[in-house]
C-alpha positions in Angstrom: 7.1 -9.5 8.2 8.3 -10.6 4.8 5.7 -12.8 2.5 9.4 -15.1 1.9 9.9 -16.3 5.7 8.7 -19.2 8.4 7.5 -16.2 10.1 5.1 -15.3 7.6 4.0 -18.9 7.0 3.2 -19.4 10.7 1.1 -16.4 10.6 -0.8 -17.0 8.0 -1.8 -20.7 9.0 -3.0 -19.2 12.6 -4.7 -16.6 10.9 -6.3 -18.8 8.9 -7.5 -21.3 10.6 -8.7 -19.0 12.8 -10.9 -17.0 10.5 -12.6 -20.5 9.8 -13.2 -21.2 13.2 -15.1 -18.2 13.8 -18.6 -18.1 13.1 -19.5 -14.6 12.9 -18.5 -12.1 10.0 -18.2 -9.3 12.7 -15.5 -11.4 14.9 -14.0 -12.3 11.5 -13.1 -8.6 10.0 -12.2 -7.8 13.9 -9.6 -10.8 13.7 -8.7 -9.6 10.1 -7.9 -5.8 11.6 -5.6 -7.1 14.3 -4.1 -9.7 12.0 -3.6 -6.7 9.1 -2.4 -4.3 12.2 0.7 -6.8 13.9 1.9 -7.6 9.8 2.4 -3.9 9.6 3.9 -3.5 12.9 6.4 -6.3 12.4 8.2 -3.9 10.2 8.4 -0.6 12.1 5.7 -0.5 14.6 5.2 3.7 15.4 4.3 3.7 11.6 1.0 2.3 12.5 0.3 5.8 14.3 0.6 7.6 10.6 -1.6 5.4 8.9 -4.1 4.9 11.2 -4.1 8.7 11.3 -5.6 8.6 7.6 -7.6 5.8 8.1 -9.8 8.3 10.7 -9.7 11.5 8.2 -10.6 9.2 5.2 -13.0 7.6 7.3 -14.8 11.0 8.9 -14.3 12.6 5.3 -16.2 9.8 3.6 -18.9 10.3 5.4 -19.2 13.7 5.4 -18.6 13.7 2.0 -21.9 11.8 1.1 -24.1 14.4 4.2 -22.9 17.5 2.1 -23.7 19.1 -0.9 -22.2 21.8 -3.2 -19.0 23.0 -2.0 -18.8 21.3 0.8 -18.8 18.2 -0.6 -15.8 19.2 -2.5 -13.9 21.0 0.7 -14.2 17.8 2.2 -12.2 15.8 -0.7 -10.0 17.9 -0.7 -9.1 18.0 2.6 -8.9 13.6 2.3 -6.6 14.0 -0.8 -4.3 16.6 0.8 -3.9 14.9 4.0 -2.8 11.7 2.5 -0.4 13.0 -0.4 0.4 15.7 2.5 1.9 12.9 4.3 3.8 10.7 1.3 5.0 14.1 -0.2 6.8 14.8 3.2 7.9 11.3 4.5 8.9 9.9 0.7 9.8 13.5 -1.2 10.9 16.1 1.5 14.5 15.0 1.2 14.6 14.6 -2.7 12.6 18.4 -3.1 15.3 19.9 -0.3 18.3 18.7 -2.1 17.4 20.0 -5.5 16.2 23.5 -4.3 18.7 23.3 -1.4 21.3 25.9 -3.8 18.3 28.1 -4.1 17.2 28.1 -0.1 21.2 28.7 0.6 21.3 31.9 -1.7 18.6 33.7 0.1 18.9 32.4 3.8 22.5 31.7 3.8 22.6 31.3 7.7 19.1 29.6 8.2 20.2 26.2 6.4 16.6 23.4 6.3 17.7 20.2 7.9 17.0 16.7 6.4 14.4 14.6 8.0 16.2 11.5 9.4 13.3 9.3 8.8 12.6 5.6 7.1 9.8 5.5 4.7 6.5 3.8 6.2 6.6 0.4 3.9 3.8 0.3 1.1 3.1 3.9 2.0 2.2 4.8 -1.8 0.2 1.6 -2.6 -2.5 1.8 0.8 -2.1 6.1 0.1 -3.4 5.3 -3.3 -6.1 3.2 -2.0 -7.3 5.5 0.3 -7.9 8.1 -1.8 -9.9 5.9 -4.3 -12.3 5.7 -1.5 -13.0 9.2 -0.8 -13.3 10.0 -5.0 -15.5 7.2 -5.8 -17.7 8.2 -2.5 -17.9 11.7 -3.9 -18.6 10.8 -7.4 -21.5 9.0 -6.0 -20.2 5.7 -7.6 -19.7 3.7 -3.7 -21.8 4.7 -0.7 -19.8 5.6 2.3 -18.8 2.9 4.8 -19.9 3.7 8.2 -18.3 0.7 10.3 -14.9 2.0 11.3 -13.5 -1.5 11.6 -14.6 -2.4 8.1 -12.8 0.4 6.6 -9.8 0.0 8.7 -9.4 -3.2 6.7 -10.5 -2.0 3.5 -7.0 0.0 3.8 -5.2 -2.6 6.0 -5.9 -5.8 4.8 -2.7 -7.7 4.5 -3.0 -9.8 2.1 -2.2 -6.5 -0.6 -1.4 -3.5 2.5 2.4 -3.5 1.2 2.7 -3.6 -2.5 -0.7 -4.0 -3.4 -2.4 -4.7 -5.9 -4.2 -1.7 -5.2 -7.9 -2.1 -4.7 -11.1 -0.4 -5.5 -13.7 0.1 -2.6 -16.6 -1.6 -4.8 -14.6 -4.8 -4.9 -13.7 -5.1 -0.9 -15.9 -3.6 1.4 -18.8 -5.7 -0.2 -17.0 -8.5 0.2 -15.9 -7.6 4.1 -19.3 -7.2 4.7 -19.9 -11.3 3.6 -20.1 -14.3 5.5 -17.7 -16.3 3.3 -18.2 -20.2 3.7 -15.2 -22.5 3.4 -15.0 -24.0 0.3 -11.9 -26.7 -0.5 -12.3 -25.8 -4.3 -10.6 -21.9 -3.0 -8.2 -23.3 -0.1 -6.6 -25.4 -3.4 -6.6 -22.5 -5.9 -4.8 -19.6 -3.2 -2.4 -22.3 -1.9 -1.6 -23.6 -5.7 -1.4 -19.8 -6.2 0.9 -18.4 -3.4 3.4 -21.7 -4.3 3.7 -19.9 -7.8 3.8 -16.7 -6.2 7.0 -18.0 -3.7 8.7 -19.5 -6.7 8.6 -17.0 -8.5 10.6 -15.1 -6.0 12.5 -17.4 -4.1 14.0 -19.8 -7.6 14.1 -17.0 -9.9 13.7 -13.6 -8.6 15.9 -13.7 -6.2 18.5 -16.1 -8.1 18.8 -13.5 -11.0 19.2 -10.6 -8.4 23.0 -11.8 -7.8 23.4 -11.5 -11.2 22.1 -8.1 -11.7 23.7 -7.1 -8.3 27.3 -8.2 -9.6 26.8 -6.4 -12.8 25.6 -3.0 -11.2 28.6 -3.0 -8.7 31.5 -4.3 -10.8 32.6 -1.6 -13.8 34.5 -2.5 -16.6 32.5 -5.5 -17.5 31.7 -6.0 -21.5 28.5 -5.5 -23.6 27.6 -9.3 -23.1 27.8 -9.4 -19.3 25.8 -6.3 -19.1 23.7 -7.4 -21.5 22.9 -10.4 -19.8 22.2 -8.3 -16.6 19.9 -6.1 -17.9 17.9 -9.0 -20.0 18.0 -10.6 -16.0 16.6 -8.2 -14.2 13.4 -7.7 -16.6 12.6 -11.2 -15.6 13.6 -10.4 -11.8 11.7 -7.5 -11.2 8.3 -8.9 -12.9 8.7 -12.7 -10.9 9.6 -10.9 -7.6 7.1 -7.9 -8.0 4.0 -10.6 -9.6 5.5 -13.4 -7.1 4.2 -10.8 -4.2 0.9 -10.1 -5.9 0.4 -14.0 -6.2 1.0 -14.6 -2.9 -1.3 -12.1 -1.8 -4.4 -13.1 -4.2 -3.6 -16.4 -3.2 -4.0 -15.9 0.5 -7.1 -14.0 0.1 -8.4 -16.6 -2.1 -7.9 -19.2 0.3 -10.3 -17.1 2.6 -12.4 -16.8 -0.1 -11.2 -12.9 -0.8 -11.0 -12.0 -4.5 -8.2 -9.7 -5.3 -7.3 -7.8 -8.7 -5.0 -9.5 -11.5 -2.1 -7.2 -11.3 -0.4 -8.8 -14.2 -1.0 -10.1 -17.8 1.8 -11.6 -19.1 3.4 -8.3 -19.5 6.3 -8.8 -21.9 4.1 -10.5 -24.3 3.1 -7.1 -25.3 3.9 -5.6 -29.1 4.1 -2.3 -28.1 4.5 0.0 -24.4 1.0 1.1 -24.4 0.0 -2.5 -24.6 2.4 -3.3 -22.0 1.2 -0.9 -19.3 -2.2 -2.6 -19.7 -0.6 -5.6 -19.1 1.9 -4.9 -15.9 1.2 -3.0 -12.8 -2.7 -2.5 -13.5 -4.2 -1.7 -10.9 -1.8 1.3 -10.7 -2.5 2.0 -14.5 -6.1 1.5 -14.1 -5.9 4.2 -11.5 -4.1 7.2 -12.7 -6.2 5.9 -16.0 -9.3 6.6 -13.8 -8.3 9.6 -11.9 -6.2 11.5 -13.3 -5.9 11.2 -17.6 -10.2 10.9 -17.8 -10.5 13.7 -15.5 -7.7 15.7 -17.4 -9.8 15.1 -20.5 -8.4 11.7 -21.5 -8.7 11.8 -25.3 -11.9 14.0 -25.5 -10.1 17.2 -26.4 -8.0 16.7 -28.9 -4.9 15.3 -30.2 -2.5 17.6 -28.6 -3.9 17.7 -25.1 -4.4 13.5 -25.4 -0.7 13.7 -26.0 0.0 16.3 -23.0 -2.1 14.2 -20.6 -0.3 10.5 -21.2 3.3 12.6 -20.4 1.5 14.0 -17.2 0.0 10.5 -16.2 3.6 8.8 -17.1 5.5 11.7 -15.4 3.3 11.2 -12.1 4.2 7.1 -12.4 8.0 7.8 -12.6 7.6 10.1 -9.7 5.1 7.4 -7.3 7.6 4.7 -7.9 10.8 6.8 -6.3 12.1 10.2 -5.2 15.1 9.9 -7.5 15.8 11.3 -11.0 16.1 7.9 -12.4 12.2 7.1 -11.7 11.4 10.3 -13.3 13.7 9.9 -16.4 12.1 6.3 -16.4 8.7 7.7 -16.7 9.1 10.5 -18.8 10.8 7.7 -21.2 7.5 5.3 -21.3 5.6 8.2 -21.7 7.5 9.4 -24.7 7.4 6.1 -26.2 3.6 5.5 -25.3 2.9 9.3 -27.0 4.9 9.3 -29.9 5.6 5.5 -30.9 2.8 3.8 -30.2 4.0 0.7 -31.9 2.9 -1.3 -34.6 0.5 0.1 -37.3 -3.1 -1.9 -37.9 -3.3 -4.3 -40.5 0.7 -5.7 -39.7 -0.1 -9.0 -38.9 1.2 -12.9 -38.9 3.1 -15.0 -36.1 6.4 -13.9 -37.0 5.6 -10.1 -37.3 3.7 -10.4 -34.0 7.1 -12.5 -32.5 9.1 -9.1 -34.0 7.4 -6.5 -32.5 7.0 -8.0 -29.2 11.2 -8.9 -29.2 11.6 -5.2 -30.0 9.1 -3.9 -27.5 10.8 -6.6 -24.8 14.4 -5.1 -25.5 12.6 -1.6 -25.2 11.4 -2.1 -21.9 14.8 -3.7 -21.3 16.8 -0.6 -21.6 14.7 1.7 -19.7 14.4 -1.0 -16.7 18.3 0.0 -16.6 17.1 3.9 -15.2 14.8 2.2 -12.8 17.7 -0.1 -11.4 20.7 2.2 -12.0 21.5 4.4 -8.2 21.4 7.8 -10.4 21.6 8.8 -14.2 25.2 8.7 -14.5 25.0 5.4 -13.8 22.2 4.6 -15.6 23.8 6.0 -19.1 27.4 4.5 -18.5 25.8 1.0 -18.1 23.9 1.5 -21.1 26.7 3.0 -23.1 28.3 0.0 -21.3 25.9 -2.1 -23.4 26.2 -0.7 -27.0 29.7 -0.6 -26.6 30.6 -3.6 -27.0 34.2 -3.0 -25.7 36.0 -6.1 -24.8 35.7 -6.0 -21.0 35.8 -8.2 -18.8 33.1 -11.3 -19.2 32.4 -12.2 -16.2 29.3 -12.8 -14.2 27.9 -13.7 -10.6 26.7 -16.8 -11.2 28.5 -19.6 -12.6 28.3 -21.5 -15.5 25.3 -24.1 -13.8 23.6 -21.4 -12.2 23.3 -19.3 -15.2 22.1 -22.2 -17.5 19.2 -22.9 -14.8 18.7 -19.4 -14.1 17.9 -19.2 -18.1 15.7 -22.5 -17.6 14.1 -21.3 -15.1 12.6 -18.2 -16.6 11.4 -20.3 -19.6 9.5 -22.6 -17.7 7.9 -19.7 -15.8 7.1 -18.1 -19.5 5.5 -21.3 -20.5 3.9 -22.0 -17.2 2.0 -18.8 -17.5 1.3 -19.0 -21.3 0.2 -22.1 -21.5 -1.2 -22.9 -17.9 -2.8 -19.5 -16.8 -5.4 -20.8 -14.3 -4.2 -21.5 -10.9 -6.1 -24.6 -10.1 -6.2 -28.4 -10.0 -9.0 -30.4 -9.8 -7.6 -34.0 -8.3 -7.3 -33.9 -4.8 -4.2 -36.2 -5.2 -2.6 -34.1 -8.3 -2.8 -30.8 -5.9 -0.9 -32.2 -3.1 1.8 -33.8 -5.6 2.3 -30.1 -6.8 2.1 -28.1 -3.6 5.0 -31.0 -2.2 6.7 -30.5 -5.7 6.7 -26.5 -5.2 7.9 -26.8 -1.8 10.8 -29.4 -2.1 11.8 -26.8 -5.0 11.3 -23.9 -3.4 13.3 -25.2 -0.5 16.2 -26.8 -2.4 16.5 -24.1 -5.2 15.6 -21.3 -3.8 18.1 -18.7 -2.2 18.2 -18.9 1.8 17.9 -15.8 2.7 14.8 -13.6 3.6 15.6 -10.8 0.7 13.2 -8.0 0.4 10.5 -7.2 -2.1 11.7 -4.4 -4.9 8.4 -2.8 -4.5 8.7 -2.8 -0.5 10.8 0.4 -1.1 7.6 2.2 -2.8 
């Protein structure tokens, strides 16, 4: 069930209005779990068999986890962490690990070929795998007590609001507040409905009006600098409305159940430098390899060198969550590289206009290596941006015409102003909220492309 359809919609009224009706907490997380459980199933249902699966072994490990001591404790961690990358390592990296050894395996059993799996990846698989295991390392690190209602951590995992493409949560942010009576309050129905109507223009107007742009480009060779250009400046802007359009939508309908979610994004692209930029984009997945993996790999605390060793680990391991393809690991290893040994502007630059250069430079940076996280494979990644530097007088053409482009680039600076200038998601008139909720839907409905089109982060 996609966040961009009637069905959707329909849903999450009933759901709603539901959850308000009932008058118990208990009867609330229960309607919650079943809600969380069909939104999963409405993509493909037997996946709900895998992660309920580690739901139970988080759940019994979480617990034992906190009765033991010593070893045990430890035994029991492990056996959480390797069940859940256990399973993403075979259903998202079995294939990719197979065909790059698969020369190897046919040199030494030559007549004992390993078949493919034939499988489709269970949807948000890295995002609620992620979020599991946050669960079972803060309970053994002492810093959450375990949760001992089944039903409550079912949700913890499931909730739908963020069960796809996240952002990924921390335990000691929901289950406390799964465990509260939440009152309705009209001042948070405004604020998550003003906030999923930014969230579905963000996708519907622009993301998914720049995608034909980008498509055309990265199927049509031949095309010159400016066209590809123009592609690759298009999809920054339609990978961050349609990947922060999702996360809106999902605050936003927990907020209007009175559910606080994680920012996921901070005006990203403002950003002078890439360090400052993976503060600022994707968070709560930088917060967490920040927390559990580069502080328990020292962090900074031994030295220059290692620091420098454990940022390319940490950027390595994000290239490889995003995608089982050499471009996600090339586009990884890049931001790492560029995070370890140019971290940007030196202390004691400063000024408007130096600030306005460095974050241009840093934009046109994270430009280019969107172009290995887009391209199919590296060939095509480098010959698009040779493509680009080129400048050979191809063909100028684009997939939008001359209107659509003009309100395409209108478009993405009135969602750059909207953001700078009017960060916080709520009105206070009565009457000045439902003029913008009818304003965002006639737009949204008029402008926006009419087709259900799937979230880029869907495939992670």
């Amino acid at each position: 069930m996609l966040f961009n359809s009637l069905q959707f919609l329909v849903f999450f009224m009933v759901i709603t209005l539901s959850y308000y009706k009932l008058k118990s907490q208990k009867s609330r997380v229960n309607l919650l779990l079943i809600a969380s459980c069909y939104f999963y199933m409405s993509f493909v249902p037997k996946y709900i068999l895998i992660l309920g699966s580690t739901i139970a072994i988080d759940y019994v490990a979480g617990i034992l986890i906190s009765k033991s001591s010593g070893h045990a404790r430890k035994t029991w961690l492990v056996t959480s962490i390797v069940a859940n990358v256990g399973i993403l390592v075979f259903y998202k990296y079995f294939n990719f690990l197979l065909g790059n050894i698969e020369p190897l395996l046919h040199h030494i059993f030559p007549s004992h070929p390993i078949p493919y799996i034939n499988v489709i990846l269970p949807i948000g698989l890295s995002f609620h795998t992620f979020q599991a295991m946050s669960y079972t390392i803060e309970v053994y690190r002492g810093k959450q007590p375990p949760e001992r209602n089944f039903i409550v951590y079912a949700l913890y995992v499931m909730f739908y609001p963020q069960l796809v493409a996240g952002p990924i949560e921390r335990p000691q942010n929901i289950l406390p507040q799964l465990h509260e009576y939440k009152v309705y309050d009209w001042g948070n129905v405004k604020e998550g409905l003003i906030r999923m109507s930014w969230g579905f223009f963000k996708k519907c107007v622009i993301a998914d009006r720049l995608a034909m742009e980008v498509d055309f480009a990265y199927s049509h060779t031949g095309l010159s600098s400016c066209s590809l250009w123009l592609a690759a400046l298009f999809y920054s802007f339609q990978i961050y409305c349609d990947f922060s359009g999702y996360c809106d939508i999902g605050i936003g309908a927990a907020k209007v159940m009175g559910m606080r979610l994680m920012e996921n994004f901070n005006e990203p692209y403002r950003s002078q430098n890439i360090s400052t930029f993976w503060s600022r984009w994707h968070i709560s997945l930088s917060s967490w390899f920040r927390d559990y993996v580069y502080i328990p790999l020292g962090g900074n605390r031994l030295g220059e060198t290692r620091r420098k060793l454990n940022v390319m680990f940490v950027f390595l391991l994000s290239g490889i969550w995003h995608g089982a393809n050499w471009t996600f690991i090339t586009w990884g290893t890049l931001h790492g590289m560029l995070t370890t040994f140019f971290p940007g502007r030196k202390k004691g630059v400063t000024g408007n206009f130096s600030n306005l250069v460095f974050v241009c430079l840093n934009f046109i940076l994270v430009t280019l290596l969107w172009v290995f996280f887009r391209a199919q494979n590296i060939s095509q990644a480098l010959k698009y941006i040779c493509g680009m530097f080129c400048f050979r007088g191809g063909q100028t053409k684009f997939g939008l015409n001359g209107i659509e482009l003009s309100l395409s680039i209108l478009l993405i600076i009135i969602m750059l102003v909207r953001e700078a200038k009017f960060p916080k998601h709520f009105i206070k008139s009565d009457k000045a909220f439902a003029a913008y909720l009818t304003c965002m839907i006639l737009i949204c409905y008029f402008l926006g492309v009419f087709s259900e089109n799937h979230f880029i982060y869907f495939q992670f």
